[in-house]
C-alpha positions as CSV (number, residue, x, y, z in Angstrom):
1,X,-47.0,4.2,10.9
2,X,-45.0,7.3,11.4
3,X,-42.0,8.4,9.0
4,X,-39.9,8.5,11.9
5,X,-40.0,5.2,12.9
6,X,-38.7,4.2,9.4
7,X,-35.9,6.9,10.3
8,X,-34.8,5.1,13.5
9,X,-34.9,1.7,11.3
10,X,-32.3,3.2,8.7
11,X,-30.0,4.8,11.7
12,X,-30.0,1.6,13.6
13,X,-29.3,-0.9,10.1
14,X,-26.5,1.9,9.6
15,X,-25.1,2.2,13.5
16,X,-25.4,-1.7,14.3
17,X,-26.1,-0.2,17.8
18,X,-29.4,1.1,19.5
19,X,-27.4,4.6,21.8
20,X,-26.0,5.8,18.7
21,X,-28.8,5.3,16.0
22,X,-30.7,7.3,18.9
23,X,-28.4,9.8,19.0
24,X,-28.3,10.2,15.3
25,X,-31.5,10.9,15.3
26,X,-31.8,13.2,18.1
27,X,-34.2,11.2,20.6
28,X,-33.6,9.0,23.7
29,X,-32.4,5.1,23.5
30,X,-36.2,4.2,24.9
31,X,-37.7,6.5,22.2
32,X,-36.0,5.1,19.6
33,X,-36.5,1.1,21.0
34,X,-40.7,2.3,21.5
35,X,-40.7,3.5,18.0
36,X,-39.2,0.4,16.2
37,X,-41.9,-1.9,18.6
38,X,-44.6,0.0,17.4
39,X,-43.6,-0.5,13.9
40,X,-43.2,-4.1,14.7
41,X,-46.5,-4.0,16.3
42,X,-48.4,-2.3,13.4
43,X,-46.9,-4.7,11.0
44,X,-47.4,-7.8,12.9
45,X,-43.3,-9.2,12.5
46,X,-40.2,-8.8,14.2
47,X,-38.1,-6.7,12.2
48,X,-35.0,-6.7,14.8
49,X,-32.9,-9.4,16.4
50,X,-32.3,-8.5,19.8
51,X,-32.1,-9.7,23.6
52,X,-30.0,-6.2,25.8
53,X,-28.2,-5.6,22.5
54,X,-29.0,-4.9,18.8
55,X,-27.9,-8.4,17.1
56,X,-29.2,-7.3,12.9
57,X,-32.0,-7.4,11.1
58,X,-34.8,-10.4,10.5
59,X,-35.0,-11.7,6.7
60,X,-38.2,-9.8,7.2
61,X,-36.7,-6.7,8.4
62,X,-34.6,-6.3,5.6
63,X,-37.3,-7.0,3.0
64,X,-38.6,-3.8,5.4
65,X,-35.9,-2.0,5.5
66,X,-35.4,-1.9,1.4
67,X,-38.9,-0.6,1.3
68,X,-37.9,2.4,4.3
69,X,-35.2,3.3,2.0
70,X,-37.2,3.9,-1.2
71,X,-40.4,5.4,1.0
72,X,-37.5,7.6,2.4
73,X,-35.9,8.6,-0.9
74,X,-39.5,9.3,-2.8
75,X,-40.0,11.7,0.4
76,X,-36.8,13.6,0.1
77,X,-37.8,13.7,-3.5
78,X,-41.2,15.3,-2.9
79,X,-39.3,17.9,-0.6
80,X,-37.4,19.3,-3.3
81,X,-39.8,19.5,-5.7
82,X,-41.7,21.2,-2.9
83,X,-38.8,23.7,-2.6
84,X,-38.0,24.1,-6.6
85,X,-41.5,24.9,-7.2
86,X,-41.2,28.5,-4.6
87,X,-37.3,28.5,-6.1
88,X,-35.6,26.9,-9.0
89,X,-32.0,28.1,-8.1
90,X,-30.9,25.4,-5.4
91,X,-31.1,21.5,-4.3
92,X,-29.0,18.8,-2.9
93,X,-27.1,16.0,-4.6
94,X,-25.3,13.2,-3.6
95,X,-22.9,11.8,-6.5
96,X,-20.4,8.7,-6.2
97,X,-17.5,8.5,-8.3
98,X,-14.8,6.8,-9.7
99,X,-11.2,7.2,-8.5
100,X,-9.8,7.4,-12.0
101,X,-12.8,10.1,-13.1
102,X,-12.3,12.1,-9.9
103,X,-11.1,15.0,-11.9
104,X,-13.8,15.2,-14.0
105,X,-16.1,16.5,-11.2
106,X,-15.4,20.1,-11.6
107,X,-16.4,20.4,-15.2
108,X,-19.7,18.5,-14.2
109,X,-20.4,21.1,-11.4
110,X,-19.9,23.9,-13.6
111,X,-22.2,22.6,-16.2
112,X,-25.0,21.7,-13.2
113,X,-25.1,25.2,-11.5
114,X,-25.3,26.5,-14.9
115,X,-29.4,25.5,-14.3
116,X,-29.0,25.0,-10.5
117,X,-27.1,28.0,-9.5
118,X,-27.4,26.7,-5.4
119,X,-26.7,23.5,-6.0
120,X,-25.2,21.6,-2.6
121,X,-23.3,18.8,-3.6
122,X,-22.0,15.4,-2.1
123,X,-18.8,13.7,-3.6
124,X,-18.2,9.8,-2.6
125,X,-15.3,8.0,-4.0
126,X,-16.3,4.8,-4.8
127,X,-15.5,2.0,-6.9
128,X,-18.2,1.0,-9.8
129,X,-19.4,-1.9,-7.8
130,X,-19.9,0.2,-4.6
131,X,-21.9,2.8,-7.1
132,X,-23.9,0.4,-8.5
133,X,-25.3,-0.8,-5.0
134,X,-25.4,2.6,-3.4
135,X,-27.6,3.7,-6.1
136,X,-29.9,0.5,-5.7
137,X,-30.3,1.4,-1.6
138,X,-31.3,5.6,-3.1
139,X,-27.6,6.7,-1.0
140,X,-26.5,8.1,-4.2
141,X,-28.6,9.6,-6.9
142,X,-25.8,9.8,-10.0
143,X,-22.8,7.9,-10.4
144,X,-19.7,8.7,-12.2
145,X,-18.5,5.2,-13.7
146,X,-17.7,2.4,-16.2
147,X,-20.6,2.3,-18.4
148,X,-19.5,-1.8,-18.8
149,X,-19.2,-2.4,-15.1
150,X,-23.8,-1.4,-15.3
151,X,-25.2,-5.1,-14.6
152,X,-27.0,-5.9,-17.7
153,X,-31.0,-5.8,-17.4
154,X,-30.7,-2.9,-14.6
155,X,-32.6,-0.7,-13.1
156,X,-30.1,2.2,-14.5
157,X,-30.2,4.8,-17.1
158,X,-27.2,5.6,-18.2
159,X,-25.5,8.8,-20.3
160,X,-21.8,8.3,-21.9
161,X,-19.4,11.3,-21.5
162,X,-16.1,10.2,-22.9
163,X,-14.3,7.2,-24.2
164,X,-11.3,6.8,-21.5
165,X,-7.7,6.5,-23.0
166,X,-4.5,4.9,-20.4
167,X,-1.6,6.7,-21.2
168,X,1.9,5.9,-19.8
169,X,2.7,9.4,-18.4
170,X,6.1,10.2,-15.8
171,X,8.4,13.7,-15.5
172,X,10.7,14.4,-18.0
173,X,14.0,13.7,-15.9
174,X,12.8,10.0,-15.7
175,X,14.3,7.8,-19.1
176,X,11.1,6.5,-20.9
177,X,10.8,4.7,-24.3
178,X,11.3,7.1,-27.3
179,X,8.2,7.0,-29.3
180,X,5.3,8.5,-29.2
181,X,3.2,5.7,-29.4
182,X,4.0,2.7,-27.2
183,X,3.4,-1.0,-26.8
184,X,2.9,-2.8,-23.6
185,X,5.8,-4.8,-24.1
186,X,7.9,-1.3,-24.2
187,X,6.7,-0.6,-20.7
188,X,7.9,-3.9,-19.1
189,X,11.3,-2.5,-17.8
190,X,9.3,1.2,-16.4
191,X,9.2,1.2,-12.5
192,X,5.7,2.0,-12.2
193,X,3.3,3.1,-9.3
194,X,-0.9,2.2,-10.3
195,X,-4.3,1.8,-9.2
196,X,-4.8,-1.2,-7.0
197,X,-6.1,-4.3,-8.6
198,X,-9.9,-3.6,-7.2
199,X,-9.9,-0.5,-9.6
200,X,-11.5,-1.0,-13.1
201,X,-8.8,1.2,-14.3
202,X,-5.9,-1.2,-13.3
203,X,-7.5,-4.3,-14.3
204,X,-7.3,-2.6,-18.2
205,X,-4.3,-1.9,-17.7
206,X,-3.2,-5.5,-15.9
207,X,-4.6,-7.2,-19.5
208,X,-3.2,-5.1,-21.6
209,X,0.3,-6.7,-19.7
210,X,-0.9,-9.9,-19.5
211,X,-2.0,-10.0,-23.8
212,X,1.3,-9.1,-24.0
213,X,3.0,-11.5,-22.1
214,X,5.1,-9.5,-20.2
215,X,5.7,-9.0,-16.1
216,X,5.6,-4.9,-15.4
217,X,7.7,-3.8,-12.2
218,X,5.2,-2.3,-9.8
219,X,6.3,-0.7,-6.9
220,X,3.8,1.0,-5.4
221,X,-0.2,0.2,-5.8
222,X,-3.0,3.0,-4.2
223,X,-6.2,3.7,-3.9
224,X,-5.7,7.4,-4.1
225,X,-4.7,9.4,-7.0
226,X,-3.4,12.4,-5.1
227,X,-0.4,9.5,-3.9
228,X,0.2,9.0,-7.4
229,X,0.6,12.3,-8.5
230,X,3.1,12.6,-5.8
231,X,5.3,9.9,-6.8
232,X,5.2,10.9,-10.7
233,X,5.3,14.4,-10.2
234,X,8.8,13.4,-7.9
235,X,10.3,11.8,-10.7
236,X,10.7,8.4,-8.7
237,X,7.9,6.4,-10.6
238,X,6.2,6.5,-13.7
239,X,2.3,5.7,-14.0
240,X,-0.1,4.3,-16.4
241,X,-3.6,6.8,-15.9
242,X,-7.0,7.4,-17.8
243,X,-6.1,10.7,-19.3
244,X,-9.1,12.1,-16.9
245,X,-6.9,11.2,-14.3
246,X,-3.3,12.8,-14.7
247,X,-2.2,16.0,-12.3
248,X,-4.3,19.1,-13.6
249,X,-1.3,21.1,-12.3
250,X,2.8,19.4,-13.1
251,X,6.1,21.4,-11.9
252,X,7.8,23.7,-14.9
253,X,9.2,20.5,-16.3
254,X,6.2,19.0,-17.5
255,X,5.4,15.5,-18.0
256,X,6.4,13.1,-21.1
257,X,3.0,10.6,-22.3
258,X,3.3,8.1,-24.3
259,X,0.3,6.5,-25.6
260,X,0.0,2.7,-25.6
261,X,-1.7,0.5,-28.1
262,X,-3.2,-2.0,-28.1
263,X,-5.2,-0.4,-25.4
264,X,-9.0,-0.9,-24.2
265,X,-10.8,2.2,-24.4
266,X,-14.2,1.9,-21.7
267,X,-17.0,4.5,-21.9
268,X,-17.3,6.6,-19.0
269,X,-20.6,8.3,-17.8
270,X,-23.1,8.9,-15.5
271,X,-25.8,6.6,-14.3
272,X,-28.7,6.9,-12.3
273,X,-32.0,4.5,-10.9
274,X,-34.6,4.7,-13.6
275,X,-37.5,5.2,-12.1
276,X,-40.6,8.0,-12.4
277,X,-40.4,9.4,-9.0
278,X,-36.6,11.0,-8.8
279,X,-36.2,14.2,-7.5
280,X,-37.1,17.5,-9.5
281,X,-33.4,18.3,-8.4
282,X,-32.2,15.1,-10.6
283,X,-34.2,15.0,-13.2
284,X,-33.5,19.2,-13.8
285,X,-30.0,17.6,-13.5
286,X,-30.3,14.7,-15.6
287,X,-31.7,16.7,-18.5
288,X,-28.6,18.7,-18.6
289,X,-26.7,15.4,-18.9
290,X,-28.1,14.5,-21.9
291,X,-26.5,17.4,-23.5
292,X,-22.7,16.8,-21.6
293,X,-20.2,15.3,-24.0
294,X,-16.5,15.7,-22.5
295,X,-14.5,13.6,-25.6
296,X,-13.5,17.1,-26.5
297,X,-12.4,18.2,-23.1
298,X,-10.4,15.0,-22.4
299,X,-8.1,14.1,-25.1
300,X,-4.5,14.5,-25.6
């Protein structure tokens, strides 16, 4: 059995379509269709569905495929400790993240180059669900995410940097409720634009409504957070953000916050597979985690 074949297996599970899984890996169509045979072949099953066309995976395939991806990961692991040992200073990483801790990534980079001065890093967006399982198939090797949205009994280790605060935050020409400190109920007459409701972030801040009794006016929902620093930063809509995740830089005008209680306040932190055969890049990595604590960085 050749590592290659188990290449072409991941390419085609991830193309759906035997010319451009070849192509990914840089061989022919009938190269890539003689290597997954012979892999069939040597294992005595039929790993694909297929009659001209690639139709999915057999039950038994998958149960293969799950065991390419960790064969695959421990390799690429082995690599870079193979590299680290002739030179410490660089290494690959590929890190999903939450929309809402987006912001945060910088500060982490600065703190892993600190040890890993060559460090080549990957950024996904992802939601904590999509982390979760991109961790479990070894596509991501840290996520940035809501410590309560780890499935209990899991495969993770996990580190907590800061405990999030939502904040009601819009520019100062727009009329906002006086005090400092707000209640949900204050906010209920606020045109607002927010997360949509597949974020963690807006599901906190849809019960903090809901305990409350009261119907916000929402009039724009997004996935991305650079849309909804445009539409506070233009004075049109207010927002209700993690503090993580309001604009770095605001016009000369500023913004006004107003912090809201009662208010759910998640950890946020960084998780990764626990298991003993994780790159010398991650665990380098990981060990400088232990020491990260950003509740100092990200408070208002």
């Amino acid at each position: 059995m050749f590592l290659r074949q188990l290449t072409y297996l991941l390419a085609l599970d991830r193309f759906h379509h035997f010319s451009r899984a070849a192509e990914a890996c840089g061989v022919s169509q009938p190269a890539l269709s003689a290597g997954i045979r012979q892999l069939e072949a040597e294992l005595g099953i039929t790993i694909i569905q297929r009659n001209r066309r690639f139709f999915g995976l057999t039950a038994e395939g998958e149960r293969v495929l799950a065991w390419a991806r960790q064969t695959l990961a421990a390799l690429d692991g082995l690599r870079q400790e193979a590299a680290l040992a002739q030179d410490m200073a660089g290494g690959s990483l590929v890190i999903g993240v939450i929309p809402a801790a987006s912001q945060v990534v910088p500060v982490l980079l600065e703190r892993f180059r600190a040890v890993v001065p060559a460090l080549h890093v990957e950024v996904k967006i992802c939601s904590s669900r999509d982390i979760v399982h991109l961790l479990r198939e070894h596509t991501l090797q840290l996520g940035l995410m809501y410590l309560d949205q780890v499935p209990a009994d899991s495969p993770f280790e996990t580190h907590t940097l800061y405990v999030e605060e939502h904040v009601l935050a819009a520019a100062k020409s727009m009329p906002l409720p006086a005090p400092k400190t707000i209640k949900w109920k204050d906010i209920s007459t606020v045109p607002l634009c927010l997360f949509t409701t597949e974020m963690r972030s807006r599901q906190l801040v849809d019960a903090g409504f809901r305990e409350a009794g009261v119907t916000p006016i929402i009039l724009l929902e997004t996935n991305a957070l650079e849309l909804l620093h445009a539409e506070l930063l233009s004075g049109r809509l207010a927002s209700i953000l993690p503090v993580t995740a309001l604009p770095e830089r605001v016009g000369p005008e500023g913004l006004q916050i107003r912090h809201i209680g009662p208010s759910v306040s998640p950890e946020v932190g960084l998780v990764k597979l626990d298991h003993s055969n994780g790159s010398a890049v991650l665990e380098r990595i990981w060990g400088v985690v232990h020491s990260l604590k950003l509740d100092d960085v990200y408070t208002f």
